[in-house]
FIMIZA-293221 format. One record per residue (C-alpha): residue in three letters; x, y, z. Coordinates in pm, 1 decimal, padded with zeros to 6 digits. Example, Ala and Ser with C-alpha at 12.3 -4.5 7.8 and 13.67 -1.06 7.14 Angstrom:
# residues 2
R, ALA, 01230.0, -00450.0, 00780.0
R, SER, 01367.0, -00106.0, 00714.0
# end
This chain:
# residues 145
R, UNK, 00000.0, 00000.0, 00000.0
R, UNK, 00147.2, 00333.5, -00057.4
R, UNK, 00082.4, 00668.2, 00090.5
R, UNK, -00100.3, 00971.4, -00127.8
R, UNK, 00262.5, 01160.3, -00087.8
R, UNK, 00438.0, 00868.8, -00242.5
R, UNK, 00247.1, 00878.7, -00551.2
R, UNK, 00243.1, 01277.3, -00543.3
R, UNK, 00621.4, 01207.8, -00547.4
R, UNK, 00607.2, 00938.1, -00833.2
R, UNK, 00297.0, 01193.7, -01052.1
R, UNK, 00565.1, 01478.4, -01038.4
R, UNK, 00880.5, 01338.7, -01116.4
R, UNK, 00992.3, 01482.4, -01476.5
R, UNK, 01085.7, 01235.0, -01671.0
R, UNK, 01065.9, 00922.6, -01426.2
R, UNK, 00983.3, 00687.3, -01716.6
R, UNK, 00697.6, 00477.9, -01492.5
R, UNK, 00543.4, 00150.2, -01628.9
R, UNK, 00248.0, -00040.3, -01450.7
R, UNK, 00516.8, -00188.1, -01208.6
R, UNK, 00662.0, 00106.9, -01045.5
R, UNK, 00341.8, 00329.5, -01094.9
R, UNK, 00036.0, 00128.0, -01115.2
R, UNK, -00174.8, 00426.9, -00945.6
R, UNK, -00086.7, 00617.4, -01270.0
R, UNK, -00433.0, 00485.3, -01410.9
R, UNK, -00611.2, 00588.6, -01159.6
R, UNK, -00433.3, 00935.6, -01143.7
R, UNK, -00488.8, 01018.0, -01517.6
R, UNK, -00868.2, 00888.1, -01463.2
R, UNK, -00911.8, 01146.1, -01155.8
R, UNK, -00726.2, 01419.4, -01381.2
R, UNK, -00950.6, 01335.0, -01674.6
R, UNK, -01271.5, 01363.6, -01458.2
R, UNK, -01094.6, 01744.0, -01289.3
R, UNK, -01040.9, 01830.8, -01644.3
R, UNK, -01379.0, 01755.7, -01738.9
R, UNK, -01563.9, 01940.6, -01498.3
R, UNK, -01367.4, 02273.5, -01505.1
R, UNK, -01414.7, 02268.8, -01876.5
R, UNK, -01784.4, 02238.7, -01805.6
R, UNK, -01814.4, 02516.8, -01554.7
R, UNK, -01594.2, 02721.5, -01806.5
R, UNK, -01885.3, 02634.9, -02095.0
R, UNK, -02157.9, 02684.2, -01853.1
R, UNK, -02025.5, 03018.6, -01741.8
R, UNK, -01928.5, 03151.3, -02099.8
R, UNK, -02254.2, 03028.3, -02201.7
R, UNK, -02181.2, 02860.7, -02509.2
R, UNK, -02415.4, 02718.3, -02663.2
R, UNK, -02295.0, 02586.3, -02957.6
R, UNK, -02293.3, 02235.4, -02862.2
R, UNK, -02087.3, 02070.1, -03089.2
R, UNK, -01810.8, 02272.4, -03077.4
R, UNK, -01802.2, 02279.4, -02692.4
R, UNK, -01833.3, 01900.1, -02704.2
R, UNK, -01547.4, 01854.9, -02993.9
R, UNK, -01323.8, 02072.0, -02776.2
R, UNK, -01384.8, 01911.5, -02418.5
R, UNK, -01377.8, 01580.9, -02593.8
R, UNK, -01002.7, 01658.1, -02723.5
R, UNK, -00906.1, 01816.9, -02433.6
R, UNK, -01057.8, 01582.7, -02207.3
R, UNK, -00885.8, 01303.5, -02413.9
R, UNK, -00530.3, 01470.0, -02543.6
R, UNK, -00386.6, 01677.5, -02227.9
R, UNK, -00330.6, 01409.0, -01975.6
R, UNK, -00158.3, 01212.6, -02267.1
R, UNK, 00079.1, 01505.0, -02298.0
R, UNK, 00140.1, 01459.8, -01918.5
R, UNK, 00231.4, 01094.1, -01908.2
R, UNK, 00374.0, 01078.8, -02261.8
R, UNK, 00565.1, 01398.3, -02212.0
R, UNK, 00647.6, 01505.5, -01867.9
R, UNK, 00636.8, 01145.1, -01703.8
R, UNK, 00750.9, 00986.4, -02042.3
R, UNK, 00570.9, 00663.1, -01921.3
R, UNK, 00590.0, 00331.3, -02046.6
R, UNK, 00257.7, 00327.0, -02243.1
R, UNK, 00243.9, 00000.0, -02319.0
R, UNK, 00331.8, -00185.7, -02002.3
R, UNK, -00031.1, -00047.3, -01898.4
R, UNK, -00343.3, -00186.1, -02037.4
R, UNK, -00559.6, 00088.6, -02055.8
R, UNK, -00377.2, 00377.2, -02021.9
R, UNK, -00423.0, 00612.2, -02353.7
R, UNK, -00837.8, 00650.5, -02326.8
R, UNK, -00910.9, 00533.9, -01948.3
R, UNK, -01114.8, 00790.5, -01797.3
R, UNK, -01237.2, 00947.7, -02123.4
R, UNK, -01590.4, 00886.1, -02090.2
R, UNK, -01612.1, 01002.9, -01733.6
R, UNK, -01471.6, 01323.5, -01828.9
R, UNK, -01719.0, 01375.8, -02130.8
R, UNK, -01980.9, 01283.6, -01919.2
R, UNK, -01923.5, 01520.8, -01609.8
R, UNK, -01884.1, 01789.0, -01879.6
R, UNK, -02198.4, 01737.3, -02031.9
R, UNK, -02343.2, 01747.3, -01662.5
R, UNK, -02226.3, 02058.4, -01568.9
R, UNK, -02294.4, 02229.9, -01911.2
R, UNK, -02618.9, 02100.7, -01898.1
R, UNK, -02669.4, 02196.1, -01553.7
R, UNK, -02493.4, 02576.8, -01584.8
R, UNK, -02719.6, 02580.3, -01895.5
R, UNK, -03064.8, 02469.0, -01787.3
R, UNK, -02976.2, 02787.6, -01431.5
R, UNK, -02930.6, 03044.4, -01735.8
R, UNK, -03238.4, 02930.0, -01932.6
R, UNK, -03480.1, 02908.3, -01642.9
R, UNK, -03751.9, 03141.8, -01800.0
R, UNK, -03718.7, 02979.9, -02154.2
R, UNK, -03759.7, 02635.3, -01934.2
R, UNK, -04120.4, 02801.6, -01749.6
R, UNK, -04250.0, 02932.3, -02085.3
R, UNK, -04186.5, 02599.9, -02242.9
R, UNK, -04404.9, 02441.8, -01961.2
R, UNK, -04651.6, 02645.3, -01978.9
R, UNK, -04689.8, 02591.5, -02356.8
R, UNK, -04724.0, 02221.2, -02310.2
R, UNK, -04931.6, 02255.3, -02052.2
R, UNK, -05198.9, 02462.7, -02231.3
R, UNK, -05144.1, 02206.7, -02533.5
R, UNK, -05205.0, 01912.7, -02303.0
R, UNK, -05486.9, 02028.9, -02176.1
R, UNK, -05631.2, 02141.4, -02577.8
R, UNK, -05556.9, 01796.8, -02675.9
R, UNK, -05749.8, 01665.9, -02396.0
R, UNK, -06042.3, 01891.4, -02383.8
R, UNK, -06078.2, 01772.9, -02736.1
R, UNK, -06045.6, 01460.2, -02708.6
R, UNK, -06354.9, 01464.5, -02486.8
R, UNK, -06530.9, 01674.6, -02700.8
R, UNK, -06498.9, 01403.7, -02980.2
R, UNK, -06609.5, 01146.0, -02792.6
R, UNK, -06901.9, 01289.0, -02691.7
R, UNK, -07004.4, 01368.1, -03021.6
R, UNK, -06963.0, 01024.0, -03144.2
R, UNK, -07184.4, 00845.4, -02915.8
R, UNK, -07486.6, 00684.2, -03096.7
R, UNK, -07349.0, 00774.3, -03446.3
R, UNK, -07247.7, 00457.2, -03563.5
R, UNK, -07379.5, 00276.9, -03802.0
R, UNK, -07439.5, -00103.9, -03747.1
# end
């Protein structure tokens, strides 16, 4: 078992050339950064905003995916292939705490849009069923055999 300032020691040595014997917490370090990276890109496209979702997507995707590579393949310079999931681990957790808080930042900044929209499907909900009674009524005793 090692301590949290062991591997703090082993994440910021330059050049320490790790492989999944002498750092096997590096997957769950780049997973953690991955998942960081994720959600201050989020809060950074909720607070901006944006709303052009796939370019904020495209973006956090590559950044999500391509800056912790540059960590372990150039600052650590780590033995990629001794690990077996190294290059992509992480990835979709990233993406999706991204997406959360985007959404979430989003759906705060939107929140009149988000009461109109009710009440415009809740006037058409009850048309459609007002109407639907209407029909029915009408019907009754009209048919023919």
């Amino acid at each position: 078992m090692t301590t949290s300032s062991s591997v703090l020691k082993k994440a910021c040595k330059f050049a320490s050339r790790p492989d999944a014997s002498t750092f096997p917490e590096l997957i769950t370090l780049v997973t953690w950064l991955r998942i960081i990276i994720g959600a201050m890109y989020g809060v950074s496209l909720g607070i901006r905003n944006e709303n052009r979702g796939l370019v904020g997507l495209t973006l956090g995707l590559n950044v999500i995916a391509f800056a912790p590579m540059l960590y372990f393949n150039g600052y650590l310079m780590a033995n990629v292939d001794s690990y077996k999931n190294l290059r992509f681990v992480g990835v979709v957790n990233g993406l999706a705490i991204m997406l959360l808080i985007w959404i979430t930042f989003f759906t705060w900044a939107h929140s009149e849009e988000e009461i109109s929209m009710q009440k415009v499907l809740t006037d058409a909900m009850i048309a459609a069923s007002e109407d639907a009674g209407s029909t029915e009524e009408t019907s009754v005793g009209t048919d023919e055999f």
